[in-house]
N, C-alpha and C positions, 0 to 999 in steps of 0.2 A: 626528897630525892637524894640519895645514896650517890657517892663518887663512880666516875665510869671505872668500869673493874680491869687490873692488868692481864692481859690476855698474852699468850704465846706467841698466836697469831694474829697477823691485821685482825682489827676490828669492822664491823659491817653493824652498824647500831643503828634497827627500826625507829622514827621517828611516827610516822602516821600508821595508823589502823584504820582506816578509811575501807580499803579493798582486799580482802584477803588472796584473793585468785592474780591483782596482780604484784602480791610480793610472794607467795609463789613461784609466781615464773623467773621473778627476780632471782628468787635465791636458785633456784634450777640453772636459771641462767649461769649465776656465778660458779655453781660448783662443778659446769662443765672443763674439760680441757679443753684445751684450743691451741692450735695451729700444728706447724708440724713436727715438733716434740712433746704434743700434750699436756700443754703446761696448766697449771692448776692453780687455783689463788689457795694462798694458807690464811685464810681468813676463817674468826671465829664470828658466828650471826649472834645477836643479842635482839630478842625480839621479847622485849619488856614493857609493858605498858605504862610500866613507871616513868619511861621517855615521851610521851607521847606530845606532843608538840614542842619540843627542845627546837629551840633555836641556838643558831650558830652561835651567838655569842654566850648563853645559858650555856652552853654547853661545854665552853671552851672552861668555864668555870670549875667544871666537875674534871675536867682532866687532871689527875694527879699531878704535882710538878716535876715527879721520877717517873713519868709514862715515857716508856722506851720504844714508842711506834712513832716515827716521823707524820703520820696522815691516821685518815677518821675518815672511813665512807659511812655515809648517812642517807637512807631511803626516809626523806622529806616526801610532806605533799606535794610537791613536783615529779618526786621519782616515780610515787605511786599512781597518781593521776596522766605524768603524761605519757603520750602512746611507744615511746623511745625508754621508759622508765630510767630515764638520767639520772645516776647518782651524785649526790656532795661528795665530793672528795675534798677534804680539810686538811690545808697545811697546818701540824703542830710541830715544827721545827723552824726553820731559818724564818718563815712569815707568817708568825699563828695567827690562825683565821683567813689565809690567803686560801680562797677556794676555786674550783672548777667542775664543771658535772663533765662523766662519761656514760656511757651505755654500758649495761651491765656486762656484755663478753668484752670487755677491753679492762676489765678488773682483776682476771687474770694477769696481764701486762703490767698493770699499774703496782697493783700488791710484790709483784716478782722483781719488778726494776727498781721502786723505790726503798724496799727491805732489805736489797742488798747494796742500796745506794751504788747501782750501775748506772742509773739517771736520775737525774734531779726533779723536783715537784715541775719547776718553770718548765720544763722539756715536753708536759706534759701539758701544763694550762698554757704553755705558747702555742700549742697546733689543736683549740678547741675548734670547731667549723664556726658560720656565720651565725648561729643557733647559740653560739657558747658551751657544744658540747662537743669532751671527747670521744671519737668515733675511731679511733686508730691511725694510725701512721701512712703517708701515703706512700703506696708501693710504686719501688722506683724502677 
C-alpha cells in the first residue's frame, strides 16, 4: 500500500466497497452546496481499492509527515452500512488520530471551517449528538 497522496483539497478517502449505491449518495451528498451562501466542500474523493479496509491507525501511518491537511474523512464500514452514512473525520494535527463521525451534508462545514482554521477540530467533535455523530450546529 502506497502513502496517502497530497491533495489540494481535503481528502474524502473510500475505506469499504461493500455498497456501491450508498457511497454514491455519499459522494452526491458531499458535492452538494448548502445553506445560504452555497457552500461547497473542496474536497478531493479517492476511491481506491488499494484502501480498502484501512484502519484508523494503519492509516495514520501512511500520512506523509509534510501532509498539509489538518483532518481525513473517511467512509469506513460504518459510513457505508449505516442509514445516516457517518463519516470518520480524523484529527491529523493538534490530536492525530482524535476522531468524530458527521453526516455527509455537514462536510461542507467541516472542510470550510477547519481549512481555514475559522474553528478548531474540538468545536466540532464537542457538539457530536447522543449517537456520536455530527449533525450540525444547533440553530439559535
Amino acid at each position: 500500500m502506497k502513502a496517502i497522496p497530497e491533495t489540494q483539497d481535503a481528502l474524502v478517502l473510500r475505506t469499504d466497497f461493500s455498497n456501491q449505491a450508498a457511497w454514491d449518495e455519499i459522494c452526491t451528498t458531499i458535492r452538494e452546496p448548502v445553506g445560504d451562501f452555497h457552500f461547497v466542500a473542496n474536497v478531493e474523493i479517492l476511491d481506491n481499492i488499494e484502501y480498502a479496509g484501512l484502519t484508523t491507525n494503519r492509516l495514520l501511518e501512511f500520512i506523509p509527515r509534510d501532509y498539509h491537511h489538518s483532518f481525513i474523512v473517511v467512509a469506513d464500514q460504518i459510513a457505508i452500512s449505516h442509514p445516516d452514512h457517518p463519516l470518520l473525520i480524523v484529527d491529523l494535527y493538534e490530536r492525530t488520530g482524535r476522531e468524530f463521525r458527521a453526516i455527509p451534508s455537514q462536510i461542507q462545514s467541516i472542510e470550510n471551517n477547519l481549512s481555514i482554521a475559522n474553528m478548531d477540530f474540538e468545536e466540532f467533535a464537542n457538539a457530536v449528538d447522543e449517537d456520536g455523530i455530527f449533525r450540525g450546529f444547533p440553530e439559535n
